[in-house]
N, C-alpha and C positions, 0 to 999 in steps of 0.2 A: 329500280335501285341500281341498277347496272351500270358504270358509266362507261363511255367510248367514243374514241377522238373521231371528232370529224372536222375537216376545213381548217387543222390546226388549233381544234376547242373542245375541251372536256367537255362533254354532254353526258346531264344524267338521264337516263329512261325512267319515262313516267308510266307510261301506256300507251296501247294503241287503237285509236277511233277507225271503223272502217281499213281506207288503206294509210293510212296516216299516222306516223310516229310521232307520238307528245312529249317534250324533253324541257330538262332545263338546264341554264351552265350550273359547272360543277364547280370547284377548288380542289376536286381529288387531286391525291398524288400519283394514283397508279389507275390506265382506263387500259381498255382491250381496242383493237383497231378492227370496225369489222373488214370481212370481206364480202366480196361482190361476185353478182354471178359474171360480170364482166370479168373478175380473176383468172375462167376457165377460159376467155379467148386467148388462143396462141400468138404469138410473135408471127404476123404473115412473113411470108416467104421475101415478098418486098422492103418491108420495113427490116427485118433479122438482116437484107442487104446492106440497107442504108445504115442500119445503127454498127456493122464493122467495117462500111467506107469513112464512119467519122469518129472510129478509135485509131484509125491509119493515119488521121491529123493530125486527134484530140494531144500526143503527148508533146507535138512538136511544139516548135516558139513562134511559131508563122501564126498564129490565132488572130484573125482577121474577126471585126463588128459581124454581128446580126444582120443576118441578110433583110431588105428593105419588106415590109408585108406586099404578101405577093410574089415575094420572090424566091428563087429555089437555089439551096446551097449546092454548090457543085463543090469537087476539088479541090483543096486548097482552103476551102470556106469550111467557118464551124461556127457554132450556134453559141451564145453568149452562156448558153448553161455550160459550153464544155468548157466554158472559161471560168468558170465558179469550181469547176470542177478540179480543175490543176493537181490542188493539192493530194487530192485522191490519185488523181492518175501519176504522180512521182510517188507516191505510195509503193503503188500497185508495180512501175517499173521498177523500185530500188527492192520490194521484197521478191516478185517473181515477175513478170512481163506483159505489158500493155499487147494481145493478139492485132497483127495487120489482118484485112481483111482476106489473105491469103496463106494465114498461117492458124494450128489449130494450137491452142492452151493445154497442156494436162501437167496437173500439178501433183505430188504427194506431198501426202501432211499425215506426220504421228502423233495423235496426242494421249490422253489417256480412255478415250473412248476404241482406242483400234486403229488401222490406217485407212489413210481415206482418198481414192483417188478422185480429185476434180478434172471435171472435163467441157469447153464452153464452145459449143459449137453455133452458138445464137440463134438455135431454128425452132424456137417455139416448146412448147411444154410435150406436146403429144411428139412430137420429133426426138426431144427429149428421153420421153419414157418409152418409144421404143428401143432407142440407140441404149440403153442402160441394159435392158434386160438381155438385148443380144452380145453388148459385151462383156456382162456377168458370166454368160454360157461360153462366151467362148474363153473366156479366163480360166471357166471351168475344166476346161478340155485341156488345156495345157496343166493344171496342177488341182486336187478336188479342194476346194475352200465353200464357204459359204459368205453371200454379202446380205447386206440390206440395200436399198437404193432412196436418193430422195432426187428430184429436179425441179428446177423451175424455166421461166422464158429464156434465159441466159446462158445452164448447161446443166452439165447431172453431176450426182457424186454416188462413187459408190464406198461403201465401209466394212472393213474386215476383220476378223481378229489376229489376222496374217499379215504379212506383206503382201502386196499386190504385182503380181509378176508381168509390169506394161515398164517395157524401155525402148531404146531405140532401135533393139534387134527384132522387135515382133508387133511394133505398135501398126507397121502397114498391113500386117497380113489378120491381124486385131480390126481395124477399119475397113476391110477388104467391101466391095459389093457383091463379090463370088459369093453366092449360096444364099442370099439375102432372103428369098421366100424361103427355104426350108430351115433355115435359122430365127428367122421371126416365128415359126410354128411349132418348133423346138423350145424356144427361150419364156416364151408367153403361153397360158393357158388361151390360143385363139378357138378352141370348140366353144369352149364356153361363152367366149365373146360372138360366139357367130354362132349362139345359140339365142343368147338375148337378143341380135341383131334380126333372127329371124322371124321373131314373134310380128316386127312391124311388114318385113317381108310377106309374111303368112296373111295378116289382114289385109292389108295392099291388095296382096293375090286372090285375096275369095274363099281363102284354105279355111281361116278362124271367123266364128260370127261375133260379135262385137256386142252383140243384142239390141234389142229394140231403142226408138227413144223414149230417154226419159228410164227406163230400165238397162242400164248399160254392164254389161259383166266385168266383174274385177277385174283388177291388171294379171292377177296371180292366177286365176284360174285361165284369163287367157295365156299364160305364160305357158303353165303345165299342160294346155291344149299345142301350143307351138311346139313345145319340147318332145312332146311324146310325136310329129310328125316329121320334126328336126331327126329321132334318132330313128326313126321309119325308113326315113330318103338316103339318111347317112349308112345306115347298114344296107338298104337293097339296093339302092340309085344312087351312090354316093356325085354320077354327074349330074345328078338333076340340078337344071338352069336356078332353081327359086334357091335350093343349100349352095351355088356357085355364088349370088349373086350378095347373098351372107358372109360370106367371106372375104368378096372383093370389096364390101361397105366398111368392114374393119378394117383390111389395110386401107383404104382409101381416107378414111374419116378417121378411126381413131386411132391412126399410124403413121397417117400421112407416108405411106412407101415408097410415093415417086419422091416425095422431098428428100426422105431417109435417104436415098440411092443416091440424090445428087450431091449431098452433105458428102457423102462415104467417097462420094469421088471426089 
């Protein structure tokens, strides 16, 4: 009964056979968009380049055809979608400013929810959600507020019941790289993430038994078997190589730290 757009076509769910969704068109007026597990891939590194080499074009009058298939837009060159786009993008410069690819966006907005600062640095979601929690903390440290955070591929916002105290006298030393490991360990709960992270460490390593086949042991009992050796190694061995090796997979994966660093510079 559910309906949700797909391919630009209200579709209603019927049921599902096997792995097989049964649907039919709708006339509703109101459907849900779903999402995909593909939503959780990030803006690579590559791409978050290429899409603020062609906002450094996008607003200008030089908009040149669609490059030939096969071929690669360089400089100067931009894609027939940024030409649909125009209209958005004088938007975007007459209310606040289209970013060059060497310049960072942050906006404030009041409205009746609190203030809210935006911020688009275009490196992907987990780029994103680290860079929010660290500058929540450090916001904090200059004045005690509380935020919420939300981000996507594009950049993060945070929201306050205050004002948000980022201007041009504190915003480099707010971006700084200085301290950036012990500020990501400060800003985020990382034990906890490099506690779930260890459970895979742990069977990799031979530490947890996984059980037989065909009789395989919960996720959750293998969990509270990692956990209870996670806080074993962390109070007596805090350098043992398997809890180091748990912590360099969060900033690595779900931090992306070397990218953070390179964004922050």
């Amino acid at each position: 009964g559910d309906v949700f757009t797909l391919a630009g076509r209200n579709l209603e769910y019927i049921m599902i056979k096997e792995m097989t969704a049964l649907v039919k068109k709708s006339n509703a007026k109101k459907s849900i968009v779903p999402s995909w597990q593909g939503g959780r891939m990030p803006l690579s590194a590559n791409l978050g380049k290429k899409l603020r080499e062609q906002l450094t074009v996008a607003p200008s009058n030089e908009l040149r055809s669609q490059p030939s298939p096969g071929s690669v837009a360089h400089k100067g060159e931009t894609y027939e979608e940024l030409e649909v786009l125009q209209p958005l993008f004088a938007l975007q410069e007459k209310l606040s400013h289209v970013p060059k690819e060497n310049e960072l966006l942050i906006e404030h907005i009041e409205t009746k929810d609190g203030f809210h600062l935006f911020v688009y640095p275009f490196e992907g979601r987990l780029v994103h959600e680290a860079m929010a929690a660290i500058l929540a903390y450090r916001i904090s440290r200059i004045t005690p507020i509380t935020f919420s955070f939300a981000m996507n591929d594009y950049g993060f916002e945070l929201l306050s019941d205050q004002p948000i105290p980022v201007d041009d006298t504190n915003v480099y030393d707010l971006f700084t790289p200085d301290n950036l490991l012990a500020d990501i360990q400060r800003s985020v709960n990382a034990t906890e993430m490099a506690r779930r992270k260890f459970r895979d460490v742990a069977v990799i390593g031979g530490l947890v038994f996984q059980g037989l086949p065909g009789d395989k042991i919960k996720a959750r009992h293998l969990q509270a078997s990692a956990s209870l050796l996670f806080n074993v190694f962390s109070e007596y061995e805090p350098n043992n190589l398997l809890i180091r090796q748990a912590y360099q997979e969060v900033f690595d994966q779900q931090m992306e730290e070397v990218r953070l660093r390179d964004m922050l510079q």
